[in-house]
Phi, psi and omega in degrees: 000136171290077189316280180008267164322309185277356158278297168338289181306302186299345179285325197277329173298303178294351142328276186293333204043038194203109181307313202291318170310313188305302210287324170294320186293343188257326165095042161228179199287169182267335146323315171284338196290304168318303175279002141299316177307315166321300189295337191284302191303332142329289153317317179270330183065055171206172196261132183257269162271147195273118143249141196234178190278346192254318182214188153194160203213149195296155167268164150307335160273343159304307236256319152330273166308284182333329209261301182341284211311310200312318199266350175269332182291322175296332189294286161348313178276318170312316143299305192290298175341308201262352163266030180237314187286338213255346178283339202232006165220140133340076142255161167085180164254167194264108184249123202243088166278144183200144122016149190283262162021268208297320170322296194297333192289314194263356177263359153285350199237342191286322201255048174238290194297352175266333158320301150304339185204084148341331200256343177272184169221120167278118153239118155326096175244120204264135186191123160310331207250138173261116165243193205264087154026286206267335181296315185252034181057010188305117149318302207219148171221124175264133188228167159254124198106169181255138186292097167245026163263141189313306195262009169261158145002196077237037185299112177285122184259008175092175208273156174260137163197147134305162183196133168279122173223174207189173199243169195289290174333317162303317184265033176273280162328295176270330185113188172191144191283121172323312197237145135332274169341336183281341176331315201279320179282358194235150164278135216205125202270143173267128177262086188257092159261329185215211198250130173091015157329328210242048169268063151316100187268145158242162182243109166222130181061079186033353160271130175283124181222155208247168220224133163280122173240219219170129165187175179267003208227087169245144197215155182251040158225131159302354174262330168296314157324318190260322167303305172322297164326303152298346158275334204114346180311317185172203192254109181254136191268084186230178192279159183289291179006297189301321187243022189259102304041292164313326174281337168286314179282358212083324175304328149266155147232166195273129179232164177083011129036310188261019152213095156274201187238146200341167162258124163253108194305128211256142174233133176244142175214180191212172190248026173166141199287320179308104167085358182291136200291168177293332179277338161286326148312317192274332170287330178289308188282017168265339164296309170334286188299350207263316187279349188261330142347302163313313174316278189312321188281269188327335188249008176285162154328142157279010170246350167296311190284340168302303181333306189290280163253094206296307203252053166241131169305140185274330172322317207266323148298331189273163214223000000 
């Protein structure tokens, strides 16, 4: 038996008081209407109504059920109503696990797309450790590396890379270096998470090759490091992620421009294709485009981005 349905019927009947009315408005026999009733009553093990050849009217238990019935229908009707707009708009929330790196890159950008869809909400949720999706409520995720679980997603958002920057006082001052190598003769902020930071891999003549630097300023958090940097201190090895801003406004410039660094393949993933919601759609292709921004800017002509963007180093873009 359909309870539901059959609440339904019965509050409505009890509306109207006339099996017969109900059954033209739902467009079935006045026999389906009657043999619902039946079933409730069945189901409850109790007489729902007094019937006559004329007319008919609740018992108290019916009269019971019914006071019962409404507010489990409305709840019900409330629910569909408010997953039904989340079927068809960017509503509720979103949850993003990603990186300190990708946190900051996108909490400069979220509240222009939240500006736009009022009704969503974004959660960060920031973490170094790849954990389990499903275990850790995730919608959406940016992974690094190649993806080899099975049962996710996949969307390619294009490559992760470092970049050597410095701040414009610096190379005022100090110079910049031509080679990698030349690295050893410059001051150099250390990104110390693991053993051997203070290793710079470059790509020279199509080979990675790894670079010793030096300096006085070491920190295992990426936002001390990009500050640093951004004072003059000295020369920092960070995901482009990080500093691609800085580098659009100036306040950084990119230096060793013809040797980057390995590329590591960037992901957005989901823990399924089925049902993905619309508020979730919209968070995703809005990272896309945020990352494909990057592309597209970093890989332009430099006279084209002098056209584009007058008070951008065409220096500082181009790659």
């Amino acid at each position: 038996m359909d309870l539901l349905g059959s609440l339904g019927i019965l509050v409505r009947v009890a509306e109207v008081l006339s099996f017969s009315a109900v059954a033209r408005e739902r467009d079935v026999s006045q026999a389906a209407v009657a043999r619902q009733i039946s079933q409730l009553e069945e189901h409850f093990g109790v007489r729902l109504f007094h019937r006559t050849t004329r007319k008919i009217s609740l018992t108290d238990d019916g009269q019971m059920l019914v006071v019962l019935a409404r507010p489990i229908l409305t709840g019900v009707e409330d629910m569909l109503t408010a997953v039904g707009r989340q079927s068809a708009s960017p509503i509720g929330l979103v949850r993003v696990g990603l990186t300190g790196t990708a946190g900051r890159f996108l909490a400069r950008r979220l509240p222009e797309l939240l500006a736009n869809h009022p009704g969503l909400k974004v959660e960060l949720v920031v973490s170094d450790r790849i954990g389990d999706m499903i275990e850790d409520r995730l919608d959406l995720a940016m992974r690094a590396g190649e993806i080899s679980d099975a049962s996710l997603v996949v969307r390619h958002a294009g490559t992760m890379s470092r970049v050597a920057v410095a701040a414009p006082s610096y190379i005022e001052k100090h110079g910049e270096p031509s080679l990698p190598a030349e690295l050893a003769q410059h001051t150099c902020i250390v990104h110390a998470t693991r053993q051997n930071s203070d290793m710079w891999t470059f790509v020279t003549n199509e080979a990675a090759q790894q670079f010793r630097v030096s300096g006085g300023f070491l920190a295992n958090d990426t936002s001390a490091v990009h500050l640093a940097a951004r004072s003059g201190y000295g020369i920092a090895y960070l995901s482009l992620v990080d500093v691609f801003d800085d580098l659009r406004s100036g306040q950084l410039v990119r230096v060793l421009n013809n040797f980057p660094s390995p590329n590591i393949p960037l992901s957005l993933v989901y823990p399924s294709r089925r049902h993905l919601a619309p508020r979730t759609r919209v968070v995703l292709n809005f990272i896309l485009e945020e990352l494909r921004e990057i592309r597209a800017l970093l890989s332009a002509d430099p006279g084209e981005v002098r056209d584009r963007k007058s008070d951008r180093s065409a220096r500082v873009l181009s790659v």
